[in-house]
N, C-alpha and C positions, 0 to 999 in steps of 0.2 A: 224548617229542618226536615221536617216529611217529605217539602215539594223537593228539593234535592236528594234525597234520597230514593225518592221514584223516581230521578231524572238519569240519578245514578246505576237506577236498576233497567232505566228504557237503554239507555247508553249499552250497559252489558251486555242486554237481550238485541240490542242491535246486531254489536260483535261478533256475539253467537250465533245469529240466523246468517249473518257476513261469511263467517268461518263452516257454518255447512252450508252454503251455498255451492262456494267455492269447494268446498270437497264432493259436494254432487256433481259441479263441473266436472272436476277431474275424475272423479268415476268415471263419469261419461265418454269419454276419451278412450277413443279405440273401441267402442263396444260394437260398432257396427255401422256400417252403413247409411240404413236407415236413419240412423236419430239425427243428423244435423235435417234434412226434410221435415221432421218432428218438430224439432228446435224453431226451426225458419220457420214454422205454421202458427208457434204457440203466439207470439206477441200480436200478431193480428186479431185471435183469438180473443183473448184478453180484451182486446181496443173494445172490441165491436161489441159485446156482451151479448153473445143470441140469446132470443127469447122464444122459447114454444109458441109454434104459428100451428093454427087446425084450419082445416074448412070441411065443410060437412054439407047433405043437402036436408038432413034434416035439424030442423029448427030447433037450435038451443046448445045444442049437441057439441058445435065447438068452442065456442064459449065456455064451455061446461068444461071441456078436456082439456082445453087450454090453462085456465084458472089450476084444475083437481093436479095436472102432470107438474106444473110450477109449484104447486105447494109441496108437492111430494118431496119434491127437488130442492127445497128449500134448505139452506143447512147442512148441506151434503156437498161435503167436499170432493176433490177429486174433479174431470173434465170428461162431460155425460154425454149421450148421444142419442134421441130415441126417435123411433121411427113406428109408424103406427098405420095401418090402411084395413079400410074394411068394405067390402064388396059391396054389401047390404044396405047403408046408407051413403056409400059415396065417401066416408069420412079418410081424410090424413093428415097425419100430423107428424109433425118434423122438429128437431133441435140437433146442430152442428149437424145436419145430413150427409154433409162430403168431406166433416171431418175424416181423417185415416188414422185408425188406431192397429196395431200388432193385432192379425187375426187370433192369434190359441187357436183352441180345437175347434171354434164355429168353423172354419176352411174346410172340418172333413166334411160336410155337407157340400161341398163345390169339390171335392176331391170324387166322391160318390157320382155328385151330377155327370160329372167330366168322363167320367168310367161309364155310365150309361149312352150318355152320349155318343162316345165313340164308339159303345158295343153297336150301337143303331147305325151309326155310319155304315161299318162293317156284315151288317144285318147278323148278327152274331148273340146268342146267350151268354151270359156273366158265366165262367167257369165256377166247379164248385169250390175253389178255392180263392176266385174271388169274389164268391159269393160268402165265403167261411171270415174274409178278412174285412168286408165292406160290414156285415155286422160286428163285429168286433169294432170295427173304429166307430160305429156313432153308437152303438146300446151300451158300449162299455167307455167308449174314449179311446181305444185303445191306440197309442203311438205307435209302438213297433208297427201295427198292421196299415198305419198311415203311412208311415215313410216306404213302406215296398210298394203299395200302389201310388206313392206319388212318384218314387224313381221307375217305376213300370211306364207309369202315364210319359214321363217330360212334359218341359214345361213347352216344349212345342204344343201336346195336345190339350195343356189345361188353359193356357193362351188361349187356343184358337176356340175350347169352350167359352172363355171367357168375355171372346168377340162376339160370338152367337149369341150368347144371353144378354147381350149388351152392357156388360159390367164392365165398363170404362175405369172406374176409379177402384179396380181391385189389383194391387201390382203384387205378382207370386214370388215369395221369398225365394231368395238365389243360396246356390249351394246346399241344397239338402232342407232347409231350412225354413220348411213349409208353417210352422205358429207364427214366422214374422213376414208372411204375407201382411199386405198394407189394405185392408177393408175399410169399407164406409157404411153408414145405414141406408144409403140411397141403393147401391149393391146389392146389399143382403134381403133389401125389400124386394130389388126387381127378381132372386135369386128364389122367396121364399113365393113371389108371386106364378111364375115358371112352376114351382111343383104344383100351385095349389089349383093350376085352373089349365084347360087344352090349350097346347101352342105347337109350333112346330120343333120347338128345339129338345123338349126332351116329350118322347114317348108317353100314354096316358100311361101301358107298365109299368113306365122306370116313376113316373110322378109316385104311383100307388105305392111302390119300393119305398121309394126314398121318407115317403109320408108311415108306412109300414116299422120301419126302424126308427124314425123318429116319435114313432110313438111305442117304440117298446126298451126306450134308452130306462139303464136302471134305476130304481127308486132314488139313490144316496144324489142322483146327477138329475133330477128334474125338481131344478130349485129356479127361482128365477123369473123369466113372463108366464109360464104357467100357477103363478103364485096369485089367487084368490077367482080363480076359475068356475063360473058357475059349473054347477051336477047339470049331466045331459051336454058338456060340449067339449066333443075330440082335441084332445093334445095331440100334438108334434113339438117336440123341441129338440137343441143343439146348443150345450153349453161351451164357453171355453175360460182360463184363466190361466194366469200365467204372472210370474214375479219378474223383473228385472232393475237394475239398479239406478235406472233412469222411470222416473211415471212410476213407479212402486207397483203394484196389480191390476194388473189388464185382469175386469172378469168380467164379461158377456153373456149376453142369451138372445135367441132368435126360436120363436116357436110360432106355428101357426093354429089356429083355432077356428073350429066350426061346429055351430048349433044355436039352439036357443034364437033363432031368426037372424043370426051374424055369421060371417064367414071373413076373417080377421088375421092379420099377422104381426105380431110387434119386433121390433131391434132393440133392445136396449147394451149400445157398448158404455165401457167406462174404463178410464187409467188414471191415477191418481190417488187408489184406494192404498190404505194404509196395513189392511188385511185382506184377503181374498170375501173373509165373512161379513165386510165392510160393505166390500161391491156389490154382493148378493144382496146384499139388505136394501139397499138402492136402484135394486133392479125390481126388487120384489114391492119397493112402496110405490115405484111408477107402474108396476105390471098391475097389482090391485085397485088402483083408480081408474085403469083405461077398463080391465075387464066391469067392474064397477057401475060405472058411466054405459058403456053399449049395454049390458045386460037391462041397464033401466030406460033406454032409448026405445 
């Protein structure tokens, strides 16, 4: 009598996940662009089950990160992405690297890069108004001040930024619609490496800028890979999230860090969270083991 009455109740719960399946499909419809690319990407996904790969040159170390970032990850729904590199040992580590999730507000930091960049082409200074709007979009977030310098820019010149830094797998959202750019952690690592060390593509000033605002974003928005940061080592970070009715909440962070004998940057994207405070919480348990793990290296 019981066994059919759980068979009765699998049968229901079947129905049920059936019928919003099917209602997420149809959500999905018409929303954009993008998502059938998304859609085509997830079932390979799926197949393959990535697993956090590290290598490191020093002994133990990825092992150690490999194991600590898997368990973090354990139990955490949603479909994660992290990305990990640290100058000082040589160390990286990677999970879904070229996945492509909807950037949110990580892009203003590639919106900011793009505007220096081109002031350098130019050999020209940030005017003071776009110097008034570039902090406003990464210490505050702030949209409106993102969308004039992204329609100022075109996507001619955030392209051809985009060539320069070698961000192949970063495709800039069309129409106005700069949070559903298509990022990766492999991207945002070469993106976060570029500020943090001399190259030719962006200037040491604009690097010290871009690192300058990144590290005076306000208290309420530095949640995230600076979460269990040892005392003595410089933040930079770049939050983003965002809701839509496909993947539930994209929330991200990319911050880089230096001190304590490391000089480190992490990506952690995610979509699939069920609240924004979800995703943060899963950024925050993978950011705490890596910072963790190098500080005891």
């Amino acid at each position: 009598m019981t066994h059919g009455t759980s068979n009765e109740k699998s049968n229901e719960k079947s129905r049920d996940v059936s019928r919003r399946a099917r209602a997420l499909v149809a959500a999905g419809v018409g929303v954009g662009v993008l998502i059938p690319c998304i859609a085509a990407a997830t079932p390979a996904a799926a197949a393959t089950a990535p697993t956090v790969s590290c290598t490191s040159a020093k002994a133990g170390l990825a092992d150690k990160l490999k194991r600590d970032i898997t368990a973090a990850l354990a139990n955490r729904t949603g479909t994660i992405a992290v990305g990990l590199y640290d100058r000082s040992t040589k160390t990286t580590c990677a999970l879904r690297a070229s996945s492509a999730y909807d950037s949110a507000s990580v892009v203003k930091v590639t919106v900011l890069a793009t505007l220096l960049w081109d002031a350098k082409k130019h050999n020209r200074f940030l005017t003071d108004r776009e110097a008034s709007l570039a902090k406003a979009m990464i210490t505050k977030s702030d949209n409106a001040a993102t969308s004039t310098l992204w329609r100022q820019l075109g996507l001619t010149k955030i392209k051809g930024f985009l060539t320069a830094a070698g961000m192949t797998q970063t495709k800039p959202g069309a129409n106005g619609y700069w949070g559903l750019t298509q990022i990766t952690v492999t991207d945002e690592q070469k993106l976060l490496k570029l500020i943090t060390a001399k190259n030719t593509v962006l200037s040491d000033n604009a690097r010290a800028y871009i690192l300058k605002l990144m590290g005076q974003v306000i208290s309420s928005q530095r949640w995230g890979t600076p979460y269990g940061v040892p005392s003595g080592v410089s933040v930079a970070v770049k939050n983003g999230w965002l809701s839509r009715s496909t993947h539930g909440w994209r929330v991200h962070s990319v911050g880089a860090f230096k001190g304590g004998g490391h000089d480190y940057m992490i990506t952690v994207l995610t979509h699939g969270n069920s609240t924004m405070n979800y995703g943060i919480a899963t950024i925050q348990g993978v950011a705490k083991v890596i910072h963790r793990d190098l500080a005891a290296s």
